[in-house]
C-alpha positions as a Markdown table, in Angstrom:
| # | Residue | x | y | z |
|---|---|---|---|---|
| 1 | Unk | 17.8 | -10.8 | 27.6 |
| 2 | Unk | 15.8 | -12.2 | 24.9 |
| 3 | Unk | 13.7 | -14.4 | 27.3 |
| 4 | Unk | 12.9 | -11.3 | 29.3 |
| 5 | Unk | 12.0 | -9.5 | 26.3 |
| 6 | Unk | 9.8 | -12.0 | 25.2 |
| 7 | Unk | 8.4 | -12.6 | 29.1 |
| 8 | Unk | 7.3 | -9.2 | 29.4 |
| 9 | Unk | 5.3 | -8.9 | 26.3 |
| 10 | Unk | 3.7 | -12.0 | 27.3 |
| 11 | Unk | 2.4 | -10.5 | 30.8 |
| 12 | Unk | 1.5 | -7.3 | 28.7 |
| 13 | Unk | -0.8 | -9.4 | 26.4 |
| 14 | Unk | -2.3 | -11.4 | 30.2 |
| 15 | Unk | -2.8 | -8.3 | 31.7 |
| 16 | Unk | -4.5 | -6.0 | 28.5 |
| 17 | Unk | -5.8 | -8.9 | 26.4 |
| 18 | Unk | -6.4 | -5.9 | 24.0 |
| 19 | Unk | -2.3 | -5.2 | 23.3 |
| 20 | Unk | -1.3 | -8.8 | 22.4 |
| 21 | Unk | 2.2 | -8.0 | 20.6 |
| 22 | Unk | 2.5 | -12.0 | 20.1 |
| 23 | Unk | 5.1 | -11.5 | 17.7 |
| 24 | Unk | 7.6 | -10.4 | 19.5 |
| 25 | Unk | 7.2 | -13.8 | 21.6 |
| 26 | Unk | 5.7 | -16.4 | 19.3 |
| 27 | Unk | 8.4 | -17.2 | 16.8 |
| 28 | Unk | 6.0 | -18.4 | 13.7 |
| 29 | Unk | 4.3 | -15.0 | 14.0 |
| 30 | Unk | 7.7 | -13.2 | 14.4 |
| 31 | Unk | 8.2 | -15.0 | 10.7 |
| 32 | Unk | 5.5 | -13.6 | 9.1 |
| 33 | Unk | 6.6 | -10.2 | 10.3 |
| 34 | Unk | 10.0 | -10.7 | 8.9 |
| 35 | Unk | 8.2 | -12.4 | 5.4 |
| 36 | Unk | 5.8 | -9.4 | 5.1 |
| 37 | Unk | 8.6 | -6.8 | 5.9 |
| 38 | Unk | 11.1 | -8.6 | 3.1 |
| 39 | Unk | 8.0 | -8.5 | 0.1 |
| 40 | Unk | 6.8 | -4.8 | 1.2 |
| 41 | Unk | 10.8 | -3.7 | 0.8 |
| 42 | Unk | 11.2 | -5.6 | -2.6 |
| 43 | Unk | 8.1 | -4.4 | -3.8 |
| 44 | Unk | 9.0 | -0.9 | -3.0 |
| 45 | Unk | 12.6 | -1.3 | -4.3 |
| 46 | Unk | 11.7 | -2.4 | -7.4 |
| 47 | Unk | 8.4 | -0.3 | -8.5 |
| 48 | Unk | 10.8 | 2.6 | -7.0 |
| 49 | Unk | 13.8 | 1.8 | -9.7 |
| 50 | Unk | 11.3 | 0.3 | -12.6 |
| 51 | Unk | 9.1 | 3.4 | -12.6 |
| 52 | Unk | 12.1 | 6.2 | -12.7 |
| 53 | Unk | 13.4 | 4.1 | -15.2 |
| 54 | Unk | 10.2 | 4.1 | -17.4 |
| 55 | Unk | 9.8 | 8.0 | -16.2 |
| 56 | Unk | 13.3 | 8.7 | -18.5 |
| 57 | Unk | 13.0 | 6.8 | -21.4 |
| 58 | Unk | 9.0 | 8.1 | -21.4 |
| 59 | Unk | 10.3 | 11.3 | -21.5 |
| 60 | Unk | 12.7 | 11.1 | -24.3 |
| 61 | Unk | 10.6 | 9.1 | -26.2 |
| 62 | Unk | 7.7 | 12.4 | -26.1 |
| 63 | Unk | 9.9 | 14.6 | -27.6 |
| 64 | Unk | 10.7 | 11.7 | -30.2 |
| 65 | Unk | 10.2 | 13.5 | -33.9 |
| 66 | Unk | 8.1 | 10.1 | -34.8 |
| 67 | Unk | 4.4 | 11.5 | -34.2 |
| 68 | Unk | 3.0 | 7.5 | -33.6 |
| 69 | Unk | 5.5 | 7.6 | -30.8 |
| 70 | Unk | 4.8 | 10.5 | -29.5 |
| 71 | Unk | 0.8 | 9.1 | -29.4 |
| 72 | Unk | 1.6 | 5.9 | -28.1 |
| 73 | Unk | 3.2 | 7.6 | -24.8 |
| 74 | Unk | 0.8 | 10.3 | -24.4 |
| 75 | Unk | -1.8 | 7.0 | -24.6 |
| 76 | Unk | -0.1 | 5.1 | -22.1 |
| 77 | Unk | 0.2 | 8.5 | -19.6 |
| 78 | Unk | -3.7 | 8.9 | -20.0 |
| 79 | Unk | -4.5 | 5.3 | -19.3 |
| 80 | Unk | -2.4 | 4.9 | -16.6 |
| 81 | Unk | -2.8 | 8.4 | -15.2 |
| 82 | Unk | -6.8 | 8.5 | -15.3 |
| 83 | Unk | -7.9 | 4.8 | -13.9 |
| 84 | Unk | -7.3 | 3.8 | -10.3 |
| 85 | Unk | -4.2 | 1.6 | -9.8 |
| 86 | Unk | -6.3 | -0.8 | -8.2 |
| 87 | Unk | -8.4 | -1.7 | -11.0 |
| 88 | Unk | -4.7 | -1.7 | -13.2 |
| 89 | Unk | -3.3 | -4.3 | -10.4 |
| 90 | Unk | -6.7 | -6.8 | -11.0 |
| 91 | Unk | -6.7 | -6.4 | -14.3 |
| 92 | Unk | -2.7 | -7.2 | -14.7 |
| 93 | Unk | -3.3 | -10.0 | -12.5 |
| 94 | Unk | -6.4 | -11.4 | -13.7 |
| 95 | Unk | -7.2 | -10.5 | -16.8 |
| 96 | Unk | -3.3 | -10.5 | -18.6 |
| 97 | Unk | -2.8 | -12.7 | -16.2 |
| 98 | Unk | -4.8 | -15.5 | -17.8 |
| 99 | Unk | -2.7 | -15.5 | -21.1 |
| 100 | Unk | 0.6 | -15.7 | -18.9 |
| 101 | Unk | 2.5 | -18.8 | -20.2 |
| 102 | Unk | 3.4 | -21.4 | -17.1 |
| 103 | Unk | 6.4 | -23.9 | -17.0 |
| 104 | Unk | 6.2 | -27.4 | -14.9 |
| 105 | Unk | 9.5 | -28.0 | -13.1 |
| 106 | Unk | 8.3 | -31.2 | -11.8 |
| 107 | Unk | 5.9 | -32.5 | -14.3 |
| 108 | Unk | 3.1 | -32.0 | -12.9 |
| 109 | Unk | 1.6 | -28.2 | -11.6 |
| 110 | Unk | 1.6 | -25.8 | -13.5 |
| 111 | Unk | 3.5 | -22.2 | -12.5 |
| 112 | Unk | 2.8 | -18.9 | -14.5 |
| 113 | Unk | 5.9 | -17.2 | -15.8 |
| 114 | Unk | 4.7 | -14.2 | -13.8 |
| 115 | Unk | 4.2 | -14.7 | -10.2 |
| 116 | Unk | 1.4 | -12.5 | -8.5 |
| 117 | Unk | 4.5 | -10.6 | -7.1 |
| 118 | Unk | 5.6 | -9.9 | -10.5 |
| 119 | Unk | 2.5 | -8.7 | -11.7 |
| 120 | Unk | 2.0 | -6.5 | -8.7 |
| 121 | Unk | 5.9 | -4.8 | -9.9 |
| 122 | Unk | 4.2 | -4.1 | -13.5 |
| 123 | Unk | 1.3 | -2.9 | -12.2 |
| 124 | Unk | 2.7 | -0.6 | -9.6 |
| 125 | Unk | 6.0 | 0.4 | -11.9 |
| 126 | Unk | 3.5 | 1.1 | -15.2 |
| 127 | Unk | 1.5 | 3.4 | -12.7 |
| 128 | Unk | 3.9 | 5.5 | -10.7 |
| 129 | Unk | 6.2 | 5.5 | -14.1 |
| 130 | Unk | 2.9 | 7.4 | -15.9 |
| 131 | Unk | 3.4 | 10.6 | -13.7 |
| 132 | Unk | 7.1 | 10.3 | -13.7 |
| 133 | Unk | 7.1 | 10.7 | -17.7 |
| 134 | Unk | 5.4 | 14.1 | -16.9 |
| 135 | Unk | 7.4 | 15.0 | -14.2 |
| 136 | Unk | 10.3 | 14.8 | -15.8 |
| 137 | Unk | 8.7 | 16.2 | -18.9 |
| 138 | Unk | 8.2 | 18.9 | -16.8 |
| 139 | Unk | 12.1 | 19.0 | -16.0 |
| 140 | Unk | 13.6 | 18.9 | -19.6 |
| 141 | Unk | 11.1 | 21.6 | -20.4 |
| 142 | Unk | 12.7 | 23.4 | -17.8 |
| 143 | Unk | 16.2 | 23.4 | -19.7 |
| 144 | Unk | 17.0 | 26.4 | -21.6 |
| 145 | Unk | 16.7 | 25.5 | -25.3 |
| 146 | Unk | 20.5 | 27.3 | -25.4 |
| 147 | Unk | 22.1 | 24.8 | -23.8 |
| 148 | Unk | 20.6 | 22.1 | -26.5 |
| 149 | Unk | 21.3 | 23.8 | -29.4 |
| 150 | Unk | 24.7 | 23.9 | -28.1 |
| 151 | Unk | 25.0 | 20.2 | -27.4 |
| 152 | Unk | 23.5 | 19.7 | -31.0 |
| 153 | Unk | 26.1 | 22.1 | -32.3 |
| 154 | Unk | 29.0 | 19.7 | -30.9 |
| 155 | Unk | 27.8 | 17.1 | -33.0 |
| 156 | Unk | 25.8 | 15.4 | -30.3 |
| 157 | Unk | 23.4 | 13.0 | -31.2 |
| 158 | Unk | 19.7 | 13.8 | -29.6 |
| 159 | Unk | 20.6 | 10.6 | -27.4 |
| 160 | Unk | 23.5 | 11.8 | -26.4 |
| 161 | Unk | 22.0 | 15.3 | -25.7 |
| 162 | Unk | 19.5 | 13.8 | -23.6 |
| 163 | Unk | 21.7 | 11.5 | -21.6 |
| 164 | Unk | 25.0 | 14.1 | -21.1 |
| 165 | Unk | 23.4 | 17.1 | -21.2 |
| 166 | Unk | 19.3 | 17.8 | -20.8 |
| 167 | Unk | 18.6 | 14.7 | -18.5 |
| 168 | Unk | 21.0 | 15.8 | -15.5 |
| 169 | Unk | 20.2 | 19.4 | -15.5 |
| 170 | Unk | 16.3 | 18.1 | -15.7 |
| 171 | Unk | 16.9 | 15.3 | -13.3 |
| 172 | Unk | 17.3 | 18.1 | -10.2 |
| 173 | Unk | 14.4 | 19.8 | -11.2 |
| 174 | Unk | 12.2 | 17.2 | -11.1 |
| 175 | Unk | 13.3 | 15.5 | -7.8 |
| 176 | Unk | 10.7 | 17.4 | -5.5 |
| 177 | Unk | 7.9 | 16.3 | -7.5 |
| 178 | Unk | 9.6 | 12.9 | -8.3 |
| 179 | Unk | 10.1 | 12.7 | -4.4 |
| 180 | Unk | 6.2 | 12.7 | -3.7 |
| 181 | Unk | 5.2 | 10.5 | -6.2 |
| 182 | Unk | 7.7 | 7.8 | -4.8 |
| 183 | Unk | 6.2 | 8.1 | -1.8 |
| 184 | Unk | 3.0 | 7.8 | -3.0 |
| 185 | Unk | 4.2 | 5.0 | -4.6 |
| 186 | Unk | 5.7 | 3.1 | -1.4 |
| 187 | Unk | 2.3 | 3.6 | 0.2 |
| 188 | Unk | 0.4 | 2.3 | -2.5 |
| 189 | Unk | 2.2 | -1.2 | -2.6 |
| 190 | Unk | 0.0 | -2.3 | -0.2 |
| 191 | Unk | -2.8 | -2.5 | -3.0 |
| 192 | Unk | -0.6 | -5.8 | -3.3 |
| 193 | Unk | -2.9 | -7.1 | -1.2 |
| 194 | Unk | -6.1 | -7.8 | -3.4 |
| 195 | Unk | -3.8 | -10.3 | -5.1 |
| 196 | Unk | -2.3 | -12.6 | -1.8 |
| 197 | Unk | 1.2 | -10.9 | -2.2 |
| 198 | Unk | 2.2 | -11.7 | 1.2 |
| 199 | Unk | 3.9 | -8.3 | 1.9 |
| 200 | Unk | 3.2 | -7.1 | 5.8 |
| 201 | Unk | -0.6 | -5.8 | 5.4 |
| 202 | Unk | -1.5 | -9.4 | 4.2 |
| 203 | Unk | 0.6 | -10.6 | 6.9 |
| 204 | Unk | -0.6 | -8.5 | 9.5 |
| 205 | Unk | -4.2 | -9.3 | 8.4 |
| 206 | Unk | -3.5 | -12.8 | 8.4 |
| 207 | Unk | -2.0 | -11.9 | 12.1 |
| 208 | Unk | -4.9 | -10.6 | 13.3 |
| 209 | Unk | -7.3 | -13.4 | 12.1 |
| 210 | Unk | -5.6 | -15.5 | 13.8 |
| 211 | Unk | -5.4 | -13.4 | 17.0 |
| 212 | Unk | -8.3 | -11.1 | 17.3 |
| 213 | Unk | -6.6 | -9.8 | 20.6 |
| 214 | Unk | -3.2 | -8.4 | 17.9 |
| 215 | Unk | -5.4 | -6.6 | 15.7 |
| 216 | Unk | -4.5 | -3.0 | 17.3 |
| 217 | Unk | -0.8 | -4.1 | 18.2 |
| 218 | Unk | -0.2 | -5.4 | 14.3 |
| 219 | Unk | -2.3 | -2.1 | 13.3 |
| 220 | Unk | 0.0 | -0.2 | 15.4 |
| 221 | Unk | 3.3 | -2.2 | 14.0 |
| 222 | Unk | 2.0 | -1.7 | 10.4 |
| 223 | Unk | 1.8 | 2.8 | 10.9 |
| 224 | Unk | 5.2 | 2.6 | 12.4 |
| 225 | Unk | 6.9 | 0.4 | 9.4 |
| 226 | Unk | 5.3 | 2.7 | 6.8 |
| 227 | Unk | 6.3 | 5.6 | 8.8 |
| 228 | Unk | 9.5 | 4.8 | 9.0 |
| 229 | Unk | 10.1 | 3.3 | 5.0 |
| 230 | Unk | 8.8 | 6.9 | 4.1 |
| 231 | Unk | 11.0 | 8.6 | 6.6 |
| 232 | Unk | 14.0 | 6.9 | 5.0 |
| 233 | Unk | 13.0 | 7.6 | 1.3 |
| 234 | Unk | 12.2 | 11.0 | 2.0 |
| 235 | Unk | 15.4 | 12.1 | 4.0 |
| 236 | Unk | 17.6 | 9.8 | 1.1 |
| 237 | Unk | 15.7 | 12.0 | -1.6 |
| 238 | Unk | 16.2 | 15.3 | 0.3 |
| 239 | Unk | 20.1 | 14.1 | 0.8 |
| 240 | Unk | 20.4 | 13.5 | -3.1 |
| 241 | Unk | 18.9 | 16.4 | -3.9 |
| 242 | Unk | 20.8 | 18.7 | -1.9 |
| 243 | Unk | 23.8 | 17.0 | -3.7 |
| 244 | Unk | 23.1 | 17.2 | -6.7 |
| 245 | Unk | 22.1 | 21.1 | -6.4 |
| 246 | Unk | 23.5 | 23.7 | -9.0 |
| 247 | Unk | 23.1 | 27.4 | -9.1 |
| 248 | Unk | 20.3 | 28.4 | -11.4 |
| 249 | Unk | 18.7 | 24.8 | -11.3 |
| 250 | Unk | 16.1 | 23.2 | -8.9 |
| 251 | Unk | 14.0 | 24.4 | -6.3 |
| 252 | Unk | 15.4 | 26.3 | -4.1 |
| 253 | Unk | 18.6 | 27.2 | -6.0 |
């Protein structure tokens, strides 16, 4: 079955030169498929959980009563927000990247802490997490003050109120809007690119140079990928938040 497989994309690529799909027959090409497809998931993964993550504590820390705290958020929103996370991924990686400590496992090169995969997480994570503080600034607004007061008036600490009570009311109203910025997100881990991450564009790239005659097959491999990571986040995201819907919360509620 395999062979046949393999066999007919090989008389596919003899007969339009044009449609070479040599990685579903050469196995070293099939690799760097599988290679770009693993970094382009963990990239995704990880910028997806690191910037809800820095989205929530953002948030709670902007209605912190400690004005320089307040600043120091509403500073890192306005950087992050108003430069183009392409210029935040070379600068992470070239410019922080320079003071990076390494470590020498075997005496003699020299590895930085903070792999260019690393760097492209921070970068990402720091710029999607920048519109999630707002978003779900935008969802804790949406609480009635009410039901705060009455958390505060059970002897809840303004941790606690944020964790128990304001966050999971706020958390379904800001899923739509958090919904499109992780998309966003997904599609803009392919920036990773400027910095050799070998996710699937540099693979596919490196594909293609290699085989001028895979360039539309690999373009047309890359559009169904994406398509299909977004497809999955999005129906996931539409799933959760159809779960997690309450009366009187949420869009659509």
């Amino acid at each position: 079955m395999l062979e046949s497989f393999r066999a007919f994309f090989i008389q596919l690529a003899e007969d339009y030169p044009r449609w070479n799909f040599i990685f579903f027959y050469d196995e070293r090409q099939w690799d760097r498929v599988v290679e770009g497809l693993y970094y382009t998931l963990l990239l995704s993964i990880a910028c997806v959980i690191a910037s809800v993550v820095i989205g929530i504590v953002g948030a709670w820390a902007q209605g912190s009563p400690k004005r320089w705290v307040r600043a120091l958020v509403q500073g890192y929103i306005q950087f992050f927000r108003n430069t183009p996370p392409f210029v935040q991924l070379l600068f992470f990686y070239f410019a922080l990247g320079q003071f990076t400590p390494t470590y020498s496992p075997d005496g003699w090169l020299e590895y930085p802490i903070i792999s260019n995969v690393g760097w492209a997480i921070i970068s990402l994570s720091f710029f999607a997490g920048a519109f999630n503080v707002e978003i779900f600034r935008a969802g804790i607004e949406a609480v009635p003050e009410s039901t705060q007061e009455a958390a505060s008036s059970l002897g809840f600490t303004r941790l606690q109120t944020y964790t128990e009570v304001v966050l999971p009311l706020a958390f379904r109203v800001s899923l739509p809007a958090l919904n499109n910025n992780l998309v966003n997100l997904v599609k803009t881990t392919t920036q990773a690119f400027a910095i050799a991450v070998p996710e699937l564009l540099y693979q596919s790239v490196s594909i293609w140079n290699d085989f001028p005659s895979a360039q539309y097959p690999t373009m047309l491999m890359l559009f169904v990928v994406y398509i299909g990571l977004v497809g999955i986040l999005v129906l996931g995201m539409h799933r959760w938040e159809k779960a997690m819907r309450i009366p009187g919360y949420g869009v659509g509620a």
